[in-house]
N, C-alpha and C positions, 0 to 999 in steps of 0.2 A: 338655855340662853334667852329664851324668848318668855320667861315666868311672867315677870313684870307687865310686859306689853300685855298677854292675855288676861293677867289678872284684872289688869285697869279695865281691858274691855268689857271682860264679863262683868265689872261694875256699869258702865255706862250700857250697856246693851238694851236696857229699859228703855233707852232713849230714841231707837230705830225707829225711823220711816212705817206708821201704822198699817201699810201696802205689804210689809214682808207678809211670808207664810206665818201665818199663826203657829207655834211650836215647833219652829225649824230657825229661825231665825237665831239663836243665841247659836246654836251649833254651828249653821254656816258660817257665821260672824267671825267666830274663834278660829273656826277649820282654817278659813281665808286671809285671818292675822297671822297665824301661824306659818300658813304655809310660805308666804312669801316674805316673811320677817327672819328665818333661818339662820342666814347669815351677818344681821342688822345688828348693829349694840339695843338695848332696850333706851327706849323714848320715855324721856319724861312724865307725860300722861298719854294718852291715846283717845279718841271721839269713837263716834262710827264711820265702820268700814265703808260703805256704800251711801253714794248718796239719797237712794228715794230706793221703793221697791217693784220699781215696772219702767218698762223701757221706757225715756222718755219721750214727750210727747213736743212734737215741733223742734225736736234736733235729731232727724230722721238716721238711721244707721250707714254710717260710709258703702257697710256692706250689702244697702237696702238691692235684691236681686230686682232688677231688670228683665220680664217674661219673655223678650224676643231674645233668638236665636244667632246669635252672630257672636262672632268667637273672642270680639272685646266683652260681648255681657258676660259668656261664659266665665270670662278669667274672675269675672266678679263675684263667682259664688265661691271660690279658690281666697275670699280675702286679698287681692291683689290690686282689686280698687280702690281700694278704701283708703290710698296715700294720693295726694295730688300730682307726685311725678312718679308715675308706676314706671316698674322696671320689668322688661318682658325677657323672657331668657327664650332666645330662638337656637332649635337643634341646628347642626349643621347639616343643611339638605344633601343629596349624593349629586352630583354633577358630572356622570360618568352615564356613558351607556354603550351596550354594545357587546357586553360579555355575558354570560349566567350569572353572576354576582353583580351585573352592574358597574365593572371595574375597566373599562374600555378608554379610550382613548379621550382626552378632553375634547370637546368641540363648545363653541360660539350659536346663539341658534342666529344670531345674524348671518354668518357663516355658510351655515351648513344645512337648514330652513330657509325656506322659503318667507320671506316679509309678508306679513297680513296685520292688517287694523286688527285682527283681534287673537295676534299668538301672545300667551303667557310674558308680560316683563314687557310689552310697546309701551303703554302707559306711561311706566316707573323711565324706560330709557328713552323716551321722549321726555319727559318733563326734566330729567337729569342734564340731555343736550338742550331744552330751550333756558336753565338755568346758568350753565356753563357760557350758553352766550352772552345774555344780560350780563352776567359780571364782566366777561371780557371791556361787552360795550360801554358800560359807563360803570360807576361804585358811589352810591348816596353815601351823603356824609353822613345822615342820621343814622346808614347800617354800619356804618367804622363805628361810631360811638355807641351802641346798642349792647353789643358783647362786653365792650368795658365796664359800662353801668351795673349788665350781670353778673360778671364776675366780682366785683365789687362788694353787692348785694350777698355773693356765695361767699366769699372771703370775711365777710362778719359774721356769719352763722358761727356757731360753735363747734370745735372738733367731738366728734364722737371718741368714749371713753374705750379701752380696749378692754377694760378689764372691770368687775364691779367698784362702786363705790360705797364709799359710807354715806351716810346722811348729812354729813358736816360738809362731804365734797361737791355731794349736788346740788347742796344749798347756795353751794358758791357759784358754781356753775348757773344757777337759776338765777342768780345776781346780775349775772354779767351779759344774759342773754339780752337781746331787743325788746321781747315778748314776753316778759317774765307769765302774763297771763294764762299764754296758752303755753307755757314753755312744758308740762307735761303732754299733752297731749303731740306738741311737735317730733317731741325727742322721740315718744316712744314710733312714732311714724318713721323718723330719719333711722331708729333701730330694725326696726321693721326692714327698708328697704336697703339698709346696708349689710343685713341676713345677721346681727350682731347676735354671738353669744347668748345664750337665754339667760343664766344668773347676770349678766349686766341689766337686762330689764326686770328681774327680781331685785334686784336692788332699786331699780327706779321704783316702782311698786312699793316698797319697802318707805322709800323716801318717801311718797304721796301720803300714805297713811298715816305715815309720823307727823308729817309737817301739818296736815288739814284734816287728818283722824277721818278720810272718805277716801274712795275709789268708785270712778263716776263708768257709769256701764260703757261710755265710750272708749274710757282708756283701758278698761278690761277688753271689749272687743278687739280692741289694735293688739294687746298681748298676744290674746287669742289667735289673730292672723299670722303674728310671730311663730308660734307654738306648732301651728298646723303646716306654714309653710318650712321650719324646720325639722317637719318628722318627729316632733316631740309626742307622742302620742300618748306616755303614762301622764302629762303633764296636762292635758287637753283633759284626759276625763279628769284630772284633780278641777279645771277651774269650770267643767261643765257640773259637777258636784255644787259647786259654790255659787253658780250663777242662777242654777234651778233653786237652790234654797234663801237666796236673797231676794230674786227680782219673780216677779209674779207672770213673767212672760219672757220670750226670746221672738227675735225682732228673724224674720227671714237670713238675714246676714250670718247670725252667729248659728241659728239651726245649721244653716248651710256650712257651716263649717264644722261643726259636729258631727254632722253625717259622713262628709268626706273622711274625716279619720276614724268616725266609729266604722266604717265600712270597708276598713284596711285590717282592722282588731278584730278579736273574739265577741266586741259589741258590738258587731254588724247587725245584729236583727235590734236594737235599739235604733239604727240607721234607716231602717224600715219603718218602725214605727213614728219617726221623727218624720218620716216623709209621708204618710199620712192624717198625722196632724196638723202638715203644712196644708195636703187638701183640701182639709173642712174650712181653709181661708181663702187661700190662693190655688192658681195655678202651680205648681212645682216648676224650674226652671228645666232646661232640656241637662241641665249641666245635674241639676240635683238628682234626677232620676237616674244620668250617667252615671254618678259615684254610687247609689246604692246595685242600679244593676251590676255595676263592677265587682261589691263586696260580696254582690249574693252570688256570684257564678265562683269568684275565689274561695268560696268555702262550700262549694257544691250543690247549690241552691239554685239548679238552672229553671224549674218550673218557673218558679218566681222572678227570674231572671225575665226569662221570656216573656210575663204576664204585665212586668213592669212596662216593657219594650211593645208591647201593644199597646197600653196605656199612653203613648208617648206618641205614635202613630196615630191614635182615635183622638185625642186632642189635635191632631193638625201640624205637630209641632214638628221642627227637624232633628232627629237626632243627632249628637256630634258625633266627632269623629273616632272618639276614645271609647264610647257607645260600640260602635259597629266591631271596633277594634278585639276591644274586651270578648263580643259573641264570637268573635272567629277564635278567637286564642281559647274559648272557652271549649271551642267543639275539638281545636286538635288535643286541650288537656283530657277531654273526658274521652276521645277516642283510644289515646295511650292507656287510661285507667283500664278501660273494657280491654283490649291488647292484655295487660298485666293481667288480668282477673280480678281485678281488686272492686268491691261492690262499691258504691255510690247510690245516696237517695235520687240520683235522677235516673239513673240509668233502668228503673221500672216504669216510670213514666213519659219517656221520651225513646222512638225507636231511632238508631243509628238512620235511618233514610229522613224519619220527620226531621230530625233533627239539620242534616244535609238540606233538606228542601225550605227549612226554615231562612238559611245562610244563605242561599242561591236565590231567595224574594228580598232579601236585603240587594245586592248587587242590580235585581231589576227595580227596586226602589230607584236607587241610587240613577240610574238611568233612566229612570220615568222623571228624576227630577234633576237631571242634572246636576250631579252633586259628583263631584270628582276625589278620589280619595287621595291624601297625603301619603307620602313615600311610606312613610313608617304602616301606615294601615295597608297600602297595598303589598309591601312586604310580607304583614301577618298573611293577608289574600293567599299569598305565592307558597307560602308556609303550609296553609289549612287545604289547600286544592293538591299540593305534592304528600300531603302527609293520607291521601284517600285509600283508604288499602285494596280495595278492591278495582281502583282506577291510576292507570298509570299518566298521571300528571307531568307535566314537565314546562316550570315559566324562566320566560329571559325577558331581560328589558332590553327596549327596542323603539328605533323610531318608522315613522311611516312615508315613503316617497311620497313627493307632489302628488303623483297619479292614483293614491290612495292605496299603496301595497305594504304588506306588512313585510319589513325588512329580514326578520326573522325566520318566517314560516310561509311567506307567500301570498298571503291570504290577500282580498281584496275585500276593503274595508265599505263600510253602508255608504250609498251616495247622500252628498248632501243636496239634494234634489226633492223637494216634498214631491212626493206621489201627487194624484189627479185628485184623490179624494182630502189630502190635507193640504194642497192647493185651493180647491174651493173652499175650505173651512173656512183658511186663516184670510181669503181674501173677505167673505162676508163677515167674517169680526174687522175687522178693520175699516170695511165700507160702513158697518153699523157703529162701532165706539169710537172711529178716530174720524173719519170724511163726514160721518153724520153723527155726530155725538154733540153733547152736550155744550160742550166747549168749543167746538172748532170757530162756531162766531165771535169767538173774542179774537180768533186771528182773522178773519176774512168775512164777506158778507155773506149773506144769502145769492144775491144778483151776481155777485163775482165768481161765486162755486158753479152756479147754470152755470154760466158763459164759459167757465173752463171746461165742463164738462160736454158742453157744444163743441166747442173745439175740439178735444180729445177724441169726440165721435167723428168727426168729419178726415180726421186725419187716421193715416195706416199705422199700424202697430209700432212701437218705437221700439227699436233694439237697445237705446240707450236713453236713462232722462237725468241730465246734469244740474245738479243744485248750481246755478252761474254763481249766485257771492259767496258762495264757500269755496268755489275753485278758483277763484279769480283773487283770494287774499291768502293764498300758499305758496305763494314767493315775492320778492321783492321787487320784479318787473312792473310794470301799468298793469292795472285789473282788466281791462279789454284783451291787452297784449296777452297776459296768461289765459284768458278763457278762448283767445282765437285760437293761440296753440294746440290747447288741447281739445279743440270741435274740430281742428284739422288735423290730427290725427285720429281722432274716431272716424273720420269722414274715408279719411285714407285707408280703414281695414272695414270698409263699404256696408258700418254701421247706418241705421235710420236713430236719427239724434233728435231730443227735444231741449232743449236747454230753456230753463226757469229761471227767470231775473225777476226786475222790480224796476219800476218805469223809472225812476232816477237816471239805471242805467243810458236810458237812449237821449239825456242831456248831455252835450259833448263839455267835457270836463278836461285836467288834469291824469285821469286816470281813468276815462270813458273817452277815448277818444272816437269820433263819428266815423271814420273809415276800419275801425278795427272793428265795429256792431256792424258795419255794413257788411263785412264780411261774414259775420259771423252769422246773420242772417241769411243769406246764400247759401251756406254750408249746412246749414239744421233749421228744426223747426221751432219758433219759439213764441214765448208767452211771458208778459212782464207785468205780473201783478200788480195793487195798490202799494205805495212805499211803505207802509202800517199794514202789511199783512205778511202771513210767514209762508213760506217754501212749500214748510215739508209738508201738510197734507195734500198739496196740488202733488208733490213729488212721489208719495207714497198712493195715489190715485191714478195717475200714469203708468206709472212702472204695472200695478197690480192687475191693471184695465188690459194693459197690452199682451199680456200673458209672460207662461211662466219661464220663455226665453227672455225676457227685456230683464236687465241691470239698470243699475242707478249708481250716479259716483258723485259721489259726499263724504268726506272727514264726520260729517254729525251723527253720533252714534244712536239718533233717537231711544232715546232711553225713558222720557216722556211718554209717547207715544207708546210704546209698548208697556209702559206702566196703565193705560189708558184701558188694554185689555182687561176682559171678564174674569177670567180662571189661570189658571197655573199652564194649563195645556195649551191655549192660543198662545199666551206667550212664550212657549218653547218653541211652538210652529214658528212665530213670529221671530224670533232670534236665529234658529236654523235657517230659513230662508234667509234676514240681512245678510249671514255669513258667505251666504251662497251666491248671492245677489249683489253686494255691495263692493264697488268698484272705487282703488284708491291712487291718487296719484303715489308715483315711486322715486324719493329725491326732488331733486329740483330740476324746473320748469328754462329752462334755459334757451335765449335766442337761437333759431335756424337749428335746434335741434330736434330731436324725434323722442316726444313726450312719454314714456314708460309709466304702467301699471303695476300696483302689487297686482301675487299671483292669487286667484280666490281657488281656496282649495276643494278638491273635488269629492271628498270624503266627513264626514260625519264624526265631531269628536266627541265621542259617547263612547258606554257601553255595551259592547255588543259580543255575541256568542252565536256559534252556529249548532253547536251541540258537541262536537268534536273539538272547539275553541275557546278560548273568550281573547276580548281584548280588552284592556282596560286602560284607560289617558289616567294617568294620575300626577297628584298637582305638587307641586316642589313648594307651595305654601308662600314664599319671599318675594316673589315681586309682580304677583299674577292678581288683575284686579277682577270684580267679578262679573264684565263683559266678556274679559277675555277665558282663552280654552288653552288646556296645558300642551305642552308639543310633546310630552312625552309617553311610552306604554308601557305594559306592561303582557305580555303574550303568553298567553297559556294553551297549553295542546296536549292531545293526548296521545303517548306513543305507540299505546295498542286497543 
């Protein structure tokens, strides 16, 4: 069917981009009219297939990877950024707990947890209820007319076709779009993301060559994205054949998507090699080294597995979560293999205990950095630790009392309480990078820092130090009226209070009024900085000064300031401590009532094991930002 078309090419083939491979170029050329013209009628004449023979240069690849570590870049080596309105398919998390499978009762953590500034899902149902109220309270007219305009805008796009076309049809189609310009490059995007059919984008393809006798690397890429994110896998190496023999290079984006599929195939160690040619340029992304350690453990290639998985660890970088996943599911496959008798090339090189002791510095990873695993990886966990033959495992998911008990097994989990000695650590990083650093004069003076620190010295230990404008604009009462409130109720449970304002405050105002400061000065100790100076490090100088019983109560999640720290480790001390430390109004502030606290929990949400144990918090993924800490565990024990 397709005579015509290849004959015209292989006449014009002389005419290619002088960038192609020297003697490879007529074969690709044909291979890739061919392959995607199949079901085409033959065109009139045909050009060349491709536009130029090396990626282009200043129209950067949609798939170009991004080397940090967070799980939007990740989806990027997946091909799933590379559309402007990407579409995320999220699992259904379990939302049950309480039984061995996890199949328990429904609960609420409003409910049935304890409220903390920093349990999994405050953020997302905080900013949900201050949204729900703004509507209530008024509706701009410019957000009614907003959505109409969009839709508007989406109602002239073009329907996507269901089935392929001819060339006659998509010519029409390209008639009648807005964009006729980009109108290849759009469709095959809107194909992409609507997961269409692949011979509907072989016929687009089809189309493009006919009509402009080229096929420009970008819209090969977007096929590509197609191809891969549909499991097309014979189809992915036909256009990685055609792409290595026209273009003189692959751009990060499309390597990266070759290796995720050669890494699922019999081409796995082509996956390999792909990703050390990526070295001699870049960094590999954490996601690229994930899909090859994946394919090398799936076809028993754990040396290399594991050698990757170092490599990945001595760069710095964090491994994801499909990473950690894959090693554990890799240890209970090759444990059954050894069970069966069946040989394996790793099974010489790796003993059943290294191999154990390998999996068990992942988990203290994972807790040296705080990194909580998703349901699905902690499931594999629960999997790989009961499938121990010589160790009788046994895990349930579970949560943990206020007082820090494990509801399951008893256990009493790690205080969240730094010891003496990572008390003084994190207090001298803090005295050195945040009270004395660099920056702190852009909030406050030199002469102003003494003199609060005069002060602080003259005065006895504070049990509590109150950020005053941040507590005084968390209800709709007078700002005086809320901050009396709540300095007469810490006064009432025979706290020692410092409360930190800003000399504004003591002009008697609308919402400073002079007998509500008069009080409140009577009641605690305070200090009202320059109006142009900030809180937190006079706050964060108090609290730390007074020792390691004094609290501090502020909504501000210092997230700055902790970014402010040297290393990875002060800022963990430094996070454990807020959580420990950090005291939050609970509701609202209401006249002649008795002002309430969230509860700060007494326990440490980590990873921890006693040897006979472990426990493990793992993250439901949906609505947990990355201050907050998952509420839920996962309990493992042994029963003999």
């Amino acid at each position: 069917m397709c005579s015509t078309l290849i004959s015209k090419a292989n006449i014009c083939v002389k005419h290619l981009n002088p960038l192609f491979h020297q003697g490879r170029s007529d074969f690709c050329t044909l291979r890739a009219v061919a392959h995607f013209s199949k079901s085409a009628k033959p065109p009139a004449m045909s050009r060349t297939l491709c536009t130029n023979g090396s990626v282009p240069k200043g129209d950067s690849s949609p798939l170009q990877d991004n080397r940090e570590t967070d799980s939007r870049k990740n989806r990027q080596a997946d091909g799933q950024s590379l559309m402007k309105n990407k579409t995320s398919s999220h699992g259904e998390t379990e939302r049950r707990v309480g039984t061995k499978e996890g199949k328990g009762r429904n609960f609420t953590l409003q409910q049935r947890l304890p409220k903390s500034l920093f349990a999994a899902g405050t953020a997302k149902r905080t900013a949900e209820m201050l949204k729900r109220k703004a509507s209530m309270a008024s509706v701009d007219e410019e957000q009614v007319e907003m959505p109409t305009e969009r839709q508007g805008r989406r109602a002239g796009k073009w329907e996507l076709p269901d089935k392929p076309l001819s060339v006659v049809e998509w010519k029409k189609l390209k008639e009648a779009s807005d964009n006729p310009q980009r109108f290849d490059m759009q469709m095959m995007s809107s194909l992409f993301e609507s997961r269409a059919e692949l011979d509907i984008a072989k016929s687009l393809l089809t189309f493009v060559a006919v009509e402009t006798g080229t096929l420009s690397y970008q819209l090969l890429l977007r096929y590509l994205a197609l191809c891969v994110s549909g499991g097309h896998d014979a189809e992915v190496s036909d256009v990685y054949g055609i792409m290595r023999g026209t273009f003189q290079s692959l751009d990060t984006g499309a390597s990266s998507l070759f290796m995720k599929t050669f890494s699922r195939t019999d081409r796995w160690r082509e996956a390999i090699h792909l990703l050390h040619d990526m070295k001699k340029v870049i960094t590999p992304s954490v996601r690229n080294y994930g899909d090859v350690i994946a394919g090398t453990l799936l076809h028993g290639d754990v040396v290399t597995a594991w050698a990757l998985y170092d490599e990945v660890i001595e760069k710095g970088l964090s491994p994801c979560q499909e990473t950690w996943d894959a090693l554990f599911k890799g240890g209970t496959r090759e444990r059954k293999e050894e069970e069966g008798e069946k040989e394996t090339r790793v099974t010489e090189s790796l003993s059943q205990s290294h191999f154990k002791d390998r999996l068990l510095d992942i988990l203290i990873y994972m807790r040296n950095n705080q990194a909580y695993p998703q349901h699905s990886l902690a499931s594999t966990i629960k999997t790989w630790f009961e499938s121990l033959p010589e160790e009788k495992w046994r895990g349930i998911w579970t949560t943990i009392t206020p007082k820090g008990v494990c509801k399951c097994c008893g256990s009493e989990l790690e205080s969240i309480q730094l010891n003496t000695e990572e008390y003084q650590q994190l207090k001298d990083r803090v005295m050195t990078n945040i009270i004395q650093g660099q920056d702190v004069f852009k909030k406050t003076t030199p002469e102003e820092l003494e003199r609060f620190k005069m002060f602080v010295k003259k005065r006895p230990a504070f049990d509590m130090v109150v950020d005053g404008l941040n507590v005084a604009n968390i209800t709709k009462l007078k700002q005086s009226e809320t901050l009396l409130a709540v300095v007469s109720e810490l006064e009432r449970q025979g706290q020692t209070v410092l409360v930190l304002g800003r000399k504004h405050m003591l002009h008697p105002s609308k919402t400073w009024e002079r007998n509500d400061m008069y009080h409140i000065k009577q009641k605690a100790h305070c200090f009202f900085t320059d109006n142009i100076s900030e809180d937190d490090p006079f706050l964060l100088y108090a609290t730390l000064h007074s020792g390691n019983h004094c609290r501090f109560l502020s909504r501000d999640l210092m997230r700055d300031h902790k970014a402010c720290l040297p290393d990875g480790m002060s800022r963990r001390l430094f996070f454990k401590w807020q959580r420990g430390h950090q005291l939050v109004v609970d509701g609202r502030i209401m006249a002649a009532r008795r002002v309430r606290f969230q509860t700060i929990p007494s326990f440490d949400t980590i990873i921890q094991t006693t040897g006979n144990s472990w426990h493990i918090p793992y993250d439901d993924s949906e609505d947990r930002s990355s201050y907050e800490v998952p509420q839920k565990w996962l309990c493992l024990t042994k029963t003999r």
